[in-house]
C-alpha positions in Angstrom: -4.1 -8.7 51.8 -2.6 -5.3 52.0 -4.9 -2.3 51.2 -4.0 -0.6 47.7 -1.7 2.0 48.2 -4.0 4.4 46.0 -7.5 4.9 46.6 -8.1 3.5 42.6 -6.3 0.5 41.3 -7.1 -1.8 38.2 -5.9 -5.1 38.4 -5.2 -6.4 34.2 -4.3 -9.8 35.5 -4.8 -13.0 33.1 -4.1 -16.2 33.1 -0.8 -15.8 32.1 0.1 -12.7 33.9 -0.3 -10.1 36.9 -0.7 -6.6 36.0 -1.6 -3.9 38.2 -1.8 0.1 37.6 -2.5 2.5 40.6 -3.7 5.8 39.9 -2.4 9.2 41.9 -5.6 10.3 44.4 -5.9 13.4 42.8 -5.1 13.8 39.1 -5.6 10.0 38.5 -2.3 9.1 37.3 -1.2 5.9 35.8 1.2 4.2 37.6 1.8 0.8 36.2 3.8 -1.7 38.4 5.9 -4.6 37.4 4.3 -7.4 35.4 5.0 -10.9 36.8 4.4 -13.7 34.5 2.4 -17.0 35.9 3.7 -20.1 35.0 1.9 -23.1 36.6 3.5 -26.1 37.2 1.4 -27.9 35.8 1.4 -29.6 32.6 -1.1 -28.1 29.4 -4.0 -30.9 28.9 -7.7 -30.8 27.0 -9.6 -32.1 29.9 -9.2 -31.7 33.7 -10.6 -33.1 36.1 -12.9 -30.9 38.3 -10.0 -30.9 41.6 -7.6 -30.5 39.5 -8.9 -27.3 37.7 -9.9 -26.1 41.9 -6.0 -26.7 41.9 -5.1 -24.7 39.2 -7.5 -21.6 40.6 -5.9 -22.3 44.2 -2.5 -21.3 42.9 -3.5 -19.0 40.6 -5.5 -17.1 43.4 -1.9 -17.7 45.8 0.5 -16.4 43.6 -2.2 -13.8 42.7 -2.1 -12.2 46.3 1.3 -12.2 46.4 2.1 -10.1 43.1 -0.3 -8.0 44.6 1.5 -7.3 47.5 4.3 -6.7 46.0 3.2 -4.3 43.3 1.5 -2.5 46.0 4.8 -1.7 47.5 6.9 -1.4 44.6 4.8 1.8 43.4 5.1 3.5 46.6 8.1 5.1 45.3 6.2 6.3 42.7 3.6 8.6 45.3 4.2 11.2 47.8 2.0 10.9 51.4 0.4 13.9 52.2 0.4 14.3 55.9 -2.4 16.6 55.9 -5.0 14.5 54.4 -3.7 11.3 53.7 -3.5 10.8 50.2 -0.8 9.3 47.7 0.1 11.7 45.1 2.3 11.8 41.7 5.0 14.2 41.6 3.1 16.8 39.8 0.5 17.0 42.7 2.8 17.2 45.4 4.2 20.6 46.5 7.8 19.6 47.2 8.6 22.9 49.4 5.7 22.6 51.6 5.9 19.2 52.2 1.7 18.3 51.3 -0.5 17.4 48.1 -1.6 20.7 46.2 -5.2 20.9 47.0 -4.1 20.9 51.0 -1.6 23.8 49.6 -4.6 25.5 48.3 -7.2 25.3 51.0 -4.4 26.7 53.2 -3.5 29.6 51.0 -7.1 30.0 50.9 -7.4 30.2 54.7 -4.6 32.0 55.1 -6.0 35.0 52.5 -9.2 35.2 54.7 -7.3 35.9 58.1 
């Protein structure tokens, strides 16, 4: 499984659905992605038999991963990548001039003031 393209994620999922939100690494941002709706193939019943409900939690857990993945990489166009320290930012934390995440903009304004 990929690794979340945010440092904070919350994963809403339910039975019926998968619903993820990533969060900007500085401000914390909501980002929500795409919900994908879970339809089982199987049939609705009262009782189920104990390999047939490990079934039902196999695909769920499948199809699970999957709307992960592609969540994660749907929001990327959501965040900048600072190339000074890493992080995945929102717009508003992003200094589009200067190409890095306003807190690296500040540290280096910072530095350069001392000099």
């Amino acid at each position: 499984m990929l690794e979340p393209v945010t440092k904070k994620y919350q994963d809403d999922s339910d039975l019926e659905s998968f619903k993820f939100t990533f969060f900007c690494d500085l401000c914390a941002k909501p980002v929500k992605a795409v919900s994908y709706s879970f339809k089982p193939p199987f049939k609705p019943k009262l009782f189920i038999s104990a390999s047939e409900r490990r079934a039902r939690e196999l695909l769920w857990l499948s199809d699970h991963g999957d709307a992960y993945e592609r969540a994660n990489k749907e929001v990327l166009i959501f965040f900048n990548l600072c190339p000074v320290c890493g992080r995945r930012v929102c717009d508003d934390c992003f200094a589009d001039e200067q190409g890095i995440c306003i807190e690296c903009l500040k540290l280096k304004n910072e530095k350069e003031e001392k000099s």
